[in-house]
C-alpha positions as CSV (number, residue, x, y, z in Angstrom):
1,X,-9.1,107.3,-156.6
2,X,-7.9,110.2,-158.3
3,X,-5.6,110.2,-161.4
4,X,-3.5,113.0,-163.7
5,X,-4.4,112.8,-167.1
6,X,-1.9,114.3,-169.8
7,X,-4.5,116.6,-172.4
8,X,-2.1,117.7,-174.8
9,X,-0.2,121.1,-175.1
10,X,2.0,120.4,-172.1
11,X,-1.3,120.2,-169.6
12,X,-2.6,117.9,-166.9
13,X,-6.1,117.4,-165.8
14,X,-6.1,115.9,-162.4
15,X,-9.5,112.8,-162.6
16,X,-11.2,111.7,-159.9
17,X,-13.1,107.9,-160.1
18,X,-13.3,104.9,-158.5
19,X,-10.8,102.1,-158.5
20,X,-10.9,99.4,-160.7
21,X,-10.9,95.9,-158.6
22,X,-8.4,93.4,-159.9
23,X,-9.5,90.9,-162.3
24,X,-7.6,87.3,-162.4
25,X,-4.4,87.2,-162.3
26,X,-4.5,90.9,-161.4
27,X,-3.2,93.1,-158.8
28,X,-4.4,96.4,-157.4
29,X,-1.5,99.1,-156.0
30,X,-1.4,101.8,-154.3
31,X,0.6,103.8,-156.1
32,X,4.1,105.6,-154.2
33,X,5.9,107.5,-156.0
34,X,6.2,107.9,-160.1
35,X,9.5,109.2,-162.0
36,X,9.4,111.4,-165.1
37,X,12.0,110.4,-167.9
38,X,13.1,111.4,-171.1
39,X,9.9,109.7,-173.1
40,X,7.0,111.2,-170.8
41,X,9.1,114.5,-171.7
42,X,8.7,113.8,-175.7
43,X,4.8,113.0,-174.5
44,X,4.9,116.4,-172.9
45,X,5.8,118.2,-175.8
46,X,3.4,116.8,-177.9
47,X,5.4,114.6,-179.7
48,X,3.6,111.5,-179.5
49,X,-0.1,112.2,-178.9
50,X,-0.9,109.8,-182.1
51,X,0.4,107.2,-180.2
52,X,-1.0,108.2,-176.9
53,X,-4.2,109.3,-177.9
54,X,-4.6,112.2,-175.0
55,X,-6.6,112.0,-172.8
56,X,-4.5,109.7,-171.2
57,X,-3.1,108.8,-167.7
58,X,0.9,108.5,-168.4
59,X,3.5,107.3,-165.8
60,X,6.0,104.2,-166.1
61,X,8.9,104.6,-163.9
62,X,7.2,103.8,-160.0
63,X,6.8,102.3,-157.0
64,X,3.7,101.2,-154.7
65,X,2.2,98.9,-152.3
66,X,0.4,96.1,-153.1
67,X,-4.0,96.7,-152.3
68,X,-6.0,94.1,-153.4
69,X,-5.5,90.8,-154.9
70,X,-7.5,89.0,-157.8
71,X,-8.3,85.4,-158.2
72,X,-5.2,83.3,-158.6
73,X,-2.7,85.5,-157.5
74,X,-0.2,83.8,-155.4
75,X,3.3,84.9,-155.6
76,X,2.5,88.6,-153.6
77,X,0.5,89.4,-150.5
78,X,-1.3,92.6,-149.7
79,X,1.2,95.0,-148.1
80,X,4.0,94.2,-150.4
81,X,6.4,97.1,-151.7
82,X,6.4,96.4,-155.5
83,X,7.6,97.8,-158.6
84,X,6.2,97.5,-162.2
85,X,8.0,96.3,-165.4
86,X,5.8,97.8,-167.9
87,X,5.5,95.7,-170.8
88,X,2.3,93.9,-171.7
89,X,3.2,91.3,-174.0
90,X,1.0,88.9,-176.0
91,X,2.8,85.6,-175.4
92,X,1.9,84.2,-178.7
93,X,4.1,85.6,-180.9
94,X,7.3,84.4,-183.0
95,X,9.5,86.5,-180.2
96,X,7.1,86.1,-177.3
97,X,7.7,82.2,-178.4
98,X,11.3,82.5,-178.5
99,X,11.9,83.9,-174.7
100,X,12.2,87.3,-175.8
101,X,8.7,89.0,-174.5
102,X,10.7,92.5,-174.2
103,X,10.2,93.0,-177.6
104,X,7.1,91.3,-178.3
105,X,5.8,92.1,-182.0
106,X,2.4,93.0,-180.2
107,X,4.0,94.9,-177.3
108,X,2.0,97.6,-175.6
109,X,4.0,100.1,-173.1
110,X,1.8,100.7,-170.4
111,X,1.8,104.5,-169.8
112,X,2.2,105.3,-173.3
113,X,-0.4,102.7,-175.2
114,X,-2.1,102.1,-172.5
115,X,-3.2,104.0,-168.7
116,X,0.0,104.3,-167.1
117,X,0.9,105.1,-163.0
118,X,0.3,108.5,-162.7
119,X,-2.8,107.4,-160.9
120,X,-3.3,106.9,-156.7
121,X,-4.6,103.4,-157.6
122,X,-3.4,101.0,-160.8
123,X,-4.2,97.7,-161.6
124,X,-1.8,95.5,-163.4
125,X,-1.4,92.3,-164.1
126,X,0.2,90.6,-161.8
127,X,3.2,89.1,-163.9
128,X,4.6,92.8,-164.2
129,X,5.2,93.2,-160.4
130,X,8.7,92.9,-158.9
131,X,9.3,92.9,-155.3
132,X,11.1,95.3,-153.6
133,X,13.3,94.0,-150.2
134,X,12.7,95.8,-146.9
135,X,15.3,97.9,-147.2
136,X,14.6,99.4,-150.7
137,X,11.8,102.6,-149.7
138,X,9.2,103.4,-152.4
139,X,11.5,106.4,-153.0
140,X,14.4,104.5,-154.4
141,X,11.9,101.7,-156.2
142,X,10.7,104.3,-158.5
143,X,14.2,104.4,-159.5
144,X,14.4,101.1,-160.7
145,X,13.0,101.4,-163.6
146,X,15.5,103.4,-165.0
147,X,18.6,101.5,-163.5
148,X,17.0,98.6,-165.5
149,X,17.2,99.7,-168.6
150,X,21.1,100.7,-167.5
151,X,21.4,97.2,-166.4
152,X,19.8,95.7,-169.9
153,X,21.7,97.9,-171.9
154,X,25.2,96.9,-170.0
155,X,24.4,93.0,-170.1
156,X,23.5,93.4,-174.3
157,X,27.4,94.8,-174.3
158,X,28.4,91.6,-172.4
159,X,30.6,94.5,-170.5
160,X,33.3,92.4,-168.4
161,X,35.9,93.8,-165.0
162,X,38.8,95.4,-166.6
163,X,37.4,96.6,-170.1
164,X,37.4,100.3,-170.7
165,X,33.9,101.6,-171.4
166,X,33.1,104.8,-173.1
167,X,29.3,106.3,-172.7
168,X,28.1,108.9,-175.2
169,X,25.7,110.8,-173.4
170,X,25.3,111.9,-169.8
171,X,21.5,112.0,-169.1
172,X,20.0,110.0,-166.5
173,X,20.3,106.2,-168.3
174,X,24.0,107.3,-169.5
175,X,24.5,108.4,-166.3
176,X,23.4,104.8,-165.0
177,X,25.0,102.9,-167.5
178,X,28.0,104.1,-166.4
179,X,27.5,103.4,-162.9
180,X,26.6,99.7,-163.5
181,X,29.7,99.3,-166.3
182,X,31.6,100.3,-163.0
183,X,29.6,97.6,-160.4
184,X,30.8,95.5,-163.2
185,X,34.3,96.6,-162.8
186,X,34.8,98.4,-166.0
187,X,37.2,101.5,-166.4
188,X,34.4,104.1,-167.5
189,X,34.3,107.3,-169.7
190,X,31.3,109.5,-169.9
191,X,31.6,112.1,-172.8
192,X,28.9,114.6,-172.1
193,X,28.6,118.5,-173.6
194,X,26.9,119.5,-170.6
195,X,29.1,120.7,-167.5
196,X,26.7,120.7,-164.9
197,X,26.3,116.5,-166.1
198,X,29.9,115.9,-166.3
199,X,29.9,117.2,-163.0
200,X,27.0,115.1,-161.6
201,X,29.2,112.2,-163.1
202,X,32.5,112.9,-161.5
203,X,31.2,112.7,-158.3
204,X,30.7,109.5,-158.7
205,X,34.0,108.6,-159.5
206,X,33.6,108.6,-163.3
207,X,35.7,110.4,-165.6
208,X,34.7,112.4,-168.1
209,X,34.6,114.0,-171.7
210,X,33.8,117.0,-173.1
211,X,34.0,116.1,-176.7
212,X,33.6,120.0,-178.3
213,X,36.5,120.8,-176.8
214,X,38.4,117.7,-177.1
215,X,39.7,115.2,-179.4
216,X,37.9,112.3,-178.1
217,X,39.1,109.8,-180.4
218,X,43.1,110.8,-179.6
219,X,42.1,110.9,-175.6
220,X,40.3,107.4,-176.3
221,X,43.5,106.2,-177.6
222,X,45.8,107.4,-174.6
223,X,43.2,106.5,-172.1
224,X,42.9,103.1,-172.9
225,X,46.5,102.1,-173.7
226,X,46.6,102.4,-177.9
227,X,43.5,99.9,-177.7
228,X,40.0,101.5,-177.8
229,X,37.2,101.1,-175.8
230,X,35.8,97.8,-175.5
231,X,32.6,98.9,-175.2
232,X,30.9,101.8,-176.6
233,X,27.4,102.7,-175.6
234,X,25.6,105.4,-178.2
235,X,22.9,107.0,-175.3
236,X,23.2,110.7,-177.1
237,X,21.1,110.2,-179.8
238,X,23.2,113.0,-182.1
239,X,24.9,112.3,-185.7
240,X,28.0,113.4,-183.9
241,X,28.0,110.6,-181.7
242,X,27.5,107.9,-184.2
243,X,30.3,109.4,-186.3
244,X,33.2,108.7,-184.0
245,X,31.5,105.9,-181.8
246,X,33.3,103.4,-184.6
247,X,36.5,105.5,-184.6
248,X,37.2,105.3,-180.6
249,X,36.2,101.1,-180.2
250,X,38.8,98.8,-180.5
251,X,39.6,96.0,-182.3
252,X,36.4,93.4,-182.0
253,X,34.7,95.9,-180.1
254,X,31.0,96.5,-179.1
255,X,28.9,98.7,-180.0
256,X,25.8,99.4,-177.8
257,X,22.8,101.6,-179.9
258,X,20.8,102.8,-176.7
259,X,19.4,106.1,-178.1
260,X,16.4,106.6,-179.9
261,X,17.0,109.0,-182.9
262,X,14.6,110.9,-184.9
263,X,16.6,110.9,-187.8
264,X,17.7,107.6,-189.5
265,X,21.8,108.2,-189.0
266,X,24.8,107.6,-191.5
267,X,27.1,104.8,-190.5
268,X,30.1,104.1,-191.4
269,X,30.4,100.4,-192.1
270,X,33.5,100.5,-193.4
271,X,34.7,100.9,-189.7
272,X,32.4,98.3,-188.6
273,X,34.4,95.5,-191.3
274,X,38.1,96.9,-191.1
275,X,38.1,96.7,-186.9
276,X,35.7,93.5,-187.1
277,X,33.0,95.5,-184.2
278,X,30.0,94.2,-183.5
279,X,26.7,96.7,-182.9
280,X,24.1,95.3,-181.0
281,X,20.7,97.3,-180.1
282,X,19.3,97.4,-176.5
283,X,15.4,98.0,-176.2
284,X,13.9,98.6,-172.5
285,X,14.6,95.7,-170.5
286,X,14.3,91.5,-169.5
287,X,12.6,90.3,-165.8
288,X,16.3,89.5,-164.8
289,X,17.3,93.2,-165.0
290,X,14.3,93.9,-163.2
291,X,16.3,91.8,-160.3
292,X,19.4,92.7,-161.4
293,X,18.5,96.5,-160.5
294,X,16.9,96.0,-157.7
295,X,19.5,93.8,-156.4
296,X,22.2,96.9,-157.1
297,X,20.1,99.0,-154.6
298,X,19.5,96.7,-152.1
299,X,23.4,96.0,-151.7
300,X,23.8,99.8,-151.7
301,X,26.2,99.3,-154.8
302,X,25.8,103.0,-155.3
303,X,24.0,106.0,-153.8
304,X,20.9,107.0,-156.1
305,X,19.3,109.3,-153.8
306,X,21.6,112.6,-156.1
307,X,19.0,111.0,-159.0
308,X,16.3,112.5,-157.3
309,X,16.1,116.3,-158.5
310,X,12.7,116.9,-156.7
311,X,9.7,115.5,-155.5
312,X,6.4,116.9,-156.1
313,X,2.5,115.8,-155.2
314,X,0.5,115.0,-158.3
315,X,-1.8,118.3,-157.9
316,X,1.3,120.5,-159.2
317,X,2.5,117.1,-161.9
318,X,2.6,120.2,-164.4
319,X,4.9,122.0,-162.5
320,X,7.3,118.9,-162.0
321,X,7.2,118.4,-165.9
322,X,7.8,122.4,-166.3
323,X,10.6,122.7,-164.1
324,X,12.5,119.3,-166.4
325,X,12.0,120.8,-169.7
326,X,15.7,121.7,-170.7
327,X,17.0,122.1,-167.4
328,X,20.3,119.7,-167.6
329,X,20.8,119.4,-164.0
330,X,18.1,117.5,-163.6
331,X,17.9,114.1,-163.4
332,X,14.8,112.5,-162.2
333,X,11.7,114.4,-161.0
334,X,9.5,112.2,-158.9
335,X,5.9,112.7,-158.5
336,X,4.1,111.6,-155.5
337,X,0.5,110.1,-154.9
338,X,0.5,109.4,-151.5
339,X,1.0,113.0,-150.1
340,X,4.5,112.2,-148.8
341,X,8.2,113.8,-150.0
């Protein structure tokens, strides 16, 4: 078993040990194939090495093959393509209680509180695993991670066939929100200041924004017939974005807070009581996203394989992260741990 451990200062130490059996209710995996995304980034630059406490074996976004079972595990058989949902959640608490286990008030994110997937061999607990179907490859699985938080994030909007969606922000989980609020047959805006992502999105089919060189909330207006967008989802994390996100959603409309920002924003809620909007929040992801994700891959809803940007083994995992940092084409660098691209 060999692992990459994150050490601080944008370095990698690549670990060899032994595998660690599965306990009950435990699962071993060989691990497939591991995405990078925008929070292993933030790790990369050092950002959140309190939290991680480096040393530390990162990784979320993957895909692998069942190894080993441990006592009690029923529900997958050795050989099965799987994908974790990685959120270790107490159970006991008030929101654990009340069915809402994404956001447990003892949560630990595996990869970031705990040892994460950038490892050959992982063991979970077996309530994280999803399937994938036969059709899904370990390439596309470590995709679905991502699409679930697109597919949480779209479901908190209660995003309906016929609405007109604008999406603030064009990095990968904008990018996939606005692929799923099209599935659900939405009429979708991205607005993006990046051409080379508005360009990634158009080929898709979506239209797009750029908002320094437009009036978005006067195009907003025309494009969606004097109404407003129905649904709004903030994914830019910007000042910018939350000052017009009000101005451009139409009467009773939603509000979707996606992004993560460093700096606690100015709202204008002023705009929130005149227009009646509501603003919901959207944190990671539920088990039936999970589904609902991998269901949208499995029905080919939409071609994912212009996500990948590259693949690269896990010896050169610091080049993959190098190559990620501020390069806006990219979209999802994959890192592999089976020797395979």
């Amino acid at each position: 078993m060999f692992a990459a451990q994150y050490t601080g200062n944008k370095s990698f130490s690549i670990q060899s040990g032994a595998s660690v059996p599965p306990g009950e209710g435990e699962v071993r995996l060989d691990v497939g194939y591991v995405g990078i995304c925008g929070t292993d980034m933030h790790i990369y630059h050092g950002a959140m090495d309190a939290r991680v406490a480096p040393p530390q074996i990162i990784g979320h976004e993957m895909s692998g093959i069942v190894a080993e079972l441990g006592e009690g595990v029923t529900d997958f058989a050795v050989g099965d393509k799987v994908v974790v949902r990685p959120l270790d959640y107490c159970g006991e608490c008030p929101a654990c209680k009340a069915g809402h286990s994404h956001v447990c008030q003892n949560l630990k994110f595996m990869g970031i509180d705990t040892p994460g997937a950038f490892q050959s061999s992982w063991t979970v607990k077996a309530r994280t695993l999803h399937k994938l179907p036969s059709g899904v490859t370990l390439k596309m699985g470590a995709l679905v991670e991502p699409l679930s938080v697109a597919c949480h994030d779209v479901s908190r909007a209660n995003v309906t066939a016929g609405e007109h969606v604008v999406v603030i922000g064009g990095g990968p989980i904008g990018q996939l929100i606005a692929l799923v609020a099209k599935a659900k047959g939405a009429t979708v805006l991205l607005s993006e200041v990046s051409a080379p992502r508005r360009e990634f999105a158009e080929k898709y089919g979506i239209e797009t924004i750029d908002p320094l060189n437009n009036d978005i909330v006067a195009f907003v207006k025309e494009w969606s017939g004097n109404k407003g967008a129905d649904a709004v989802f903030e994914v830019s994390g910007v000042q910018p974005a939350v000052d017009v996100m009000a101005d451009i959603a139409a009467v009773r409309g939603r509000i979707c807070m996606v992004a993560i920002h460093t700096q606690k924003p100015n709202v204008d809620l002023f705009a929130f009581f005149w227009k009646e909007l509501q603003l919901v929040g959207a944190r990671v992801y539920e088990y039936q996203d999970f589904e609902d994700a991998i269901a949208l891959i499995a029905e080919n809803k939409f071609n994912l394989e212009p996500f990948v940007s590259s693949v690269s083994q896990i010896q050169n995992i610091a080049d993959a992260f190098s190559n990620m940092d501020g390069n806006p084409s990219g979209m999802k660098a994959l890192v592999s741990l089976q020797g395979e691209e």
